[in-house]
Every structure is written in structure tokens, then in C-alpha cells.
C-alpha positions in Angstrom: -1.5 -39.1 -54.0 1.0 -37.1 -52.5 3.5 -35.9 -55.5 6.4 -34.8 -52.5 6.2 -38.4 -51.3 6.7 -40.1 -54.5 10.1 -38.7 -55.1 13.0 -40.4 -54.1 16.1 -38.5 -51.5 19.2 -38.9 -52.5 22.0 -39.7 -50.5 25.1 -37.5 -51.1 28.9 -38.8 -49.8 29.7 -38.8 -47.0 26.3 -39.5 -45.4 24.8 -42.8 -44.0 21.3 -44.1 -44.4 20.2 -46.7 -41.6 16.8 -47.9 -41.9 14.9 -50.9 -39.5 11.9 -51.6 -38.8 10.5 -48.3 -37.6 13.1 -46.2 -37.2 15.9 -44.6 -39.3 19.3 -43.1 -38.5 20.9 -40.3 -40.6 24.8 -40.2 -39.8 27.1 -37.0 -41.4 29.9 -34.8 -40.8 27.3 -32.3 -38.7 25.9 -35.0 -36.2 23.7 -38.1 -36.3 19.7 -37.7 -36.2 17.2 -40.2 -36.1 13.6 -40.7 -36.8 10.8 -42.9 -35.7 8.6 -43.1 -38.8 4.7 -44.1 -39.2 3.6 -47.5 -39.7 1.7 -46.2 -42.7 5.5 -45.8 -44.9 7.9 -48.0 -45.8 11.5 -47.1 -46.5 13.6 -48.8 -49.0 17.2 -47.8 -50.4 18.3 -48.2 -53.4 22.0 -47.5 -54.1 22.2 -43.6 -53.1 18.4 -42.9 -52.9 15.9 -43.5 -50.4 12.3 -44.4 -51.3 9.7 -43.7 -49.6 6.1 -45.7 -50.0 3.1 -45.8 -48.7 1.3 -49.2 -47.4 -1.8 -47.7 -45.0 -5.2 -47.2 -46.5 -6.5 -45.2 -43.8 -7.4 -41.1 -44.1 -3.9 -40.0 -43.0 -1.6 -42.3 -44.8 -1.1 -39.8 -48.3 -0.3 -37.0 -45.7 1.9 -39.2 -43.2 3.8 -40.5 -46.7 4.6 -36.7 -47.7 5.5 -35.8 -44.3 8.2 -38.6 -43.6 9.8 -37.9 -46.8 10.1 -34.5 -46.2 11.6 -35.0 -42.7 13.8 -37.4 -43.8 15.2 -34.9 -46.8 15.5 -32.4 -44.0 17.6 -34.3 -41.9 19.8 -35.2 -44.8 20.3 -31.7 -45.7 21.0 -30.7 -41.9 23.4 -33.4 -41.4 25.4 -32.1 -44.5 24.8 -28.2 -44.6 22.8 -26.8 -41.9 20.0 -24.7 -41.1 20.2 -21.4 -39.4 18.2 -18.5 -38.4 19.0 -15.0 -38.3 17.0 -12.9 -35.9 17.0 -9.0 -34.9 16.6 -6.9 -32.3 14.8 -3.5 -32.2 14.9 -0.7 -30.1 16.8 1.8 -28.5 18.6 -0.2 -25.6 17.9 -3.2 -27.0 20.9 -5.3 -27.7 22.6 -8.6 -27.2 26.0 -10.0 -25.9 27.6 -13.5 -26.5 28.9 -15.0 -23.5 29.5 -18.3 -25.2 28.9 -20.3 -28.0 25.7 -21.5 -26.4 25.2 -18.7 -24.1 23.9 -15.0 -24.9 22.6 -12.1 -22.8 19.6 -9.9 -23.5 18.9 -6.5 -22.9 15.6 -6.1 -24.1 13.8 -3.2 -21.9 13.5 -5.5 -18.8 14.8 -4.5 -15.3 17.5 -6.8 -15.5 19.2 -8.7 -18.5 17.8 -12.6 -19.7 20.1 -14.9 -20.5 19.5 -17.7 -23.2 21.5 -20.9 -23.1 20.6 -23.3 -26.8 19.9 -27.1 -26.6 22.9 -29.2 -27.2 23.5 -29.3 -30.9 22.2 -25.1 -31.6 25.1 -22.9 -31.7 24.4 -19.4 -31.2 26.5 -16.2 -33.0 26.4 -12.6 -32.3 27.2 -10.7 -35.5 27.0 -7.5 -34.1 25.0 -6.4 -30.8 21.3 -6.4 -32.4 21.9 -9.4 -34.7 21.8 -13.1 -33.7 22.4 -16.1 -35.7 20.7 -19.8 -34.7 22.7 -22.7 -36.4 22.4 -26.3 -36.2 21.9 -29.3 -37.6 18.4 -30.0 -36.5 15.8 -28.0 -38.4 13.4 -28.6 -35.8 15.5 -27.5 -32.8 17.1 -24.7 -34.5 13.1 -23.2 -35.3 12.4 -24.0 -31.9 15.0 -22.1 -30.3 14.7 -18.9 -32.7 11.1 -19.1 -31.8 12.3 -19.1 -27.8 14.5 -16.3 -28.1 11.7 -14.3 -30.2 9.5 -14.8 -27.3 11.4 -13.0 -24.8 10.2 -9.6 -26.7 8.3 -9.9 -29.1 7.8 -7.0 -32.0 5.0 -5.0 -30.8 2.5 -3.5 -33.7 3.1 0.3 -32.4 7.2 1.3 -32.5 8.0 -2.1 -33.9 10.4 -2.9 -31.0 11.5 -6.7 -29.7 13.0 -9.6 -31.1 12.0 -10.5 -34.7 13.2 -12.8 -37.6 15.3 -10.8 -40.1 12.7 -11.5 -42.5 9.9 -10.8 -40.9 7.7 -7.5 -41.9 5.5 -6.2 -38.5 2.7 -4.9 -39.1 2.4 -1.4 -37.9 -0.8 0.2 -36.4 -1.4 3.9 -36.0 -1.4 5.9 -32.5 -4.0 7.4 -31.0 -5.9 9.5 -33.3 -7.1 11.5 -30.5 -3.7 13.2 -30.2 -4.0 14.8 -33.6 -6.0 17.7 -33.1 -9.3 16.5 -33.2 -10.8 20.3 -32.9 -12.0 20.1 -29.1 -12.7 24.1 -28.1 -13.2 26.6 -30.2 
């Protein structure tokens, strides 16, 4: 039994719950998000909650009954607050330039600069040039995005340079150990 599943989601003000047959729409302030869920679930609302229970037998209906209400929290809590990203770049050179709120440009070591437009819906924001911030409303597109823009360069094991979260620890290996006077002639 899945104990994420079982409790309910509650709806706060300002936010509209839609649920038919197989499908539910999540309206708030942010945007409007919708979600095809599994025939294994049922969703029932109850004054400002959301209930979530299963009605499949198979293998995959405990996970499929966790997963939808986890989604379907998410997309509660991206419709009212957010979700962002922070990521950093690394290097000497390497740095980053907004050219609009969808829009930046990388200079990460290449011959030439890459430029990054976001999905509709993902705002990007240059703090200053080695930090960006990905906000949105989607948590899925937002991750996705980071994960595109990490991609470009990312952190090698050696120097540590490229594009990483702002959380993320890289783990460093060592040089060549042949370079550290490993007695040759005497």
C-alpha cells in the first residue's frame, strides 16, 4: 500500500481543481496544467482536498496510485509557487549573458558562443555572468530545461569546469601520476 497515495492534496485559494473522466486540469495565478492520469486511480474531491484511490489490481497499480498523487501535488504547488533551478558555470572564460527573458548566450570554451532559447512557460534569469536561474511553473519542464542547458558542458571530473547545478558536488579525480617525479634516471 502506497502511504504517499493515501494522503489527500489540498487545494489552497485561489486554485481550481477540474477532474473528468481521465484527465484533470489544475488552473492558478502561474498558468493552467493538465494531466492524463491512469485508469488504475480514481480522483474524487472533497471540499478543498483531492483524493486519490486506487481501483486496479494489477502489479503496477500501488506505484501508479503514488505516482499520480504526487504529480498532481506538484502541479498544485507549481501553479501557486514555482519551481526553479539554479545552475553554475565554471571556468575561466566561461560565462553567460541574457539576451531575453527566454533567451541566453553561452560562452563555454567552444569556438563560438550557444545560445539557449526555454520552452514556453520557463523563464530564464542571469544573476550575475556565471549564475543562471530556471523558473516555471512546470516541475517537469523546468528539470528538463536545467538538464538541457547542463548538457552543453558538462562538469568534467579533472578541473571541475562546465555547467553544473549549484548544488551539485563533482567528483574530482587526480592527474597523471606520472608527472610527479616518479624517479626515472638516476
Amino acid at each position: 500500500m502506497s502511504r504517499i497515495g493515501k494522503a489527500p492534496i489540498l487545494i489552497p485559494q485561489g486554485v481550481t481543481v477540474e477532474i473528468t473522466d481521465s484527465e484533470v486540469v489544475i488552473k492558478g495565478l502561474r498558468g493552467n496544467l493538465s494531466f492524463k492520469y491512469p485508469g488504475d486511480v480514481v480522483l474524487k474531491r472533497e471540499g478543498d482536498k483531492v483524493i486519490v484511490e486506487m481501483v486496479g489490481k494489477s502489479k503496477e497499480s500501488p506505484a501508479l496510485w503514488g505516482t499520480t498523487r504526487a504529480l498532481i501535488a506538484n502541479m498544485i504547488k507549481g501553479v501557486t509557487e514555482g519551481y526553479e533551478k539554479k545552475l553554475e558555470l565554471v571556468g575561466v572564460g566561461y560565462r553567460v549573458k541574457s539576451v531575453s527573458p527566454r533567451e541566453i548566450s553561452l560562452t563555454v570554451g567552444y569556438s563560438h558562443p550557444v545560445d539557449f532559447t526555454s520552452p514556453e512557460g520557463v523563464e530564464l534569469k542571469v544573476e550575475d555572468n556565471t549564475h543562471i536561474t530556471v523558473s516555471g511553473f512546470d516541475k517537469h519542464l523546468v528539470g528538463l530545461t536545467a538538464a538541457k542547458i547542463r548538457k552543453i558542458r558538462k562538469p568534467e571530473p579533472y578541473k571541475g569546469k562546465g555547467i553544473k547545478y549549484a548544488d551539485e558536488v563533482v567528483r574530482r579525480k587526480p592527474g597523471k601520476a606520472g608527472k610527479v617525479g616518479s624517479g626515472g634516471a638516476a
